[in-house]
C-alpha positions in Angstrom: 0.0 0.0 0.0 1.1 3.5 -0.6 5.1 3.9 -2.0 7.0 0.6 -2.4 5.5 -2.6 -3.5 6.7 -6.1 -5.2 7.1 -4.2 -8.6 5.1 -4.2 -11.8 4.5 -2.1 -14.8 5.1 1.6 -13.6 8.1 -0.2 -10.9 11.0 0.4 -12.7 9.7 3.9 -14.1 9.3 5.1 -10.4 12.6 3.9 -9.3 14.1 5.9 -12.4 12.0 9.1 -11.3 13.2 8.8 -7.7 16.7 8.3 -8.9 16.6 11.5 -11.2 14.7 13.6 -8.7 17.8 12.5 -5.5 20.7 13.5 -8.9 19.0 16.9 -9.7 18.7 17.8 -5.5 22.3 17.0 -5.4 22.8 19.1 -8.9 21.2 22.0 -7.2 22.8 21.4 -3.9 26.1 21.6 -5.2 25.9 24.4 -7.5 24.7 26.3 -4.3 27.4 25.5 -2.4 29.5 26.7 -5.7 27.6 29.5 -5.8 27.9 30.9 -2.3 31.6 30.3 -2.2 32.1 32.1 -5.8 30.0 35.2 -3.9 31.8 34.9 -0.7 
């Protein structure tokens, strides 16, 4: 019930969207840090 599960058809396509959403926070979490040193 709710997130998670045994897998199916939309599985694999949810754990692709989790995996991009966790690269672009660390994207954007980085070039913040980048960017605040830069303006420092």
């Amino acid at each position: 019930m709710g997130m998670g599960g045994a897998g199916g058809p939309g599985a694999e396509r949810r754990r692709r969207l989790v995996a991009a959403v966790i690269v672009l926070a660390m994207v954007l979490a980085a070039g913040a840090t980048v960017l605040s040193l830069a303006l420092d």
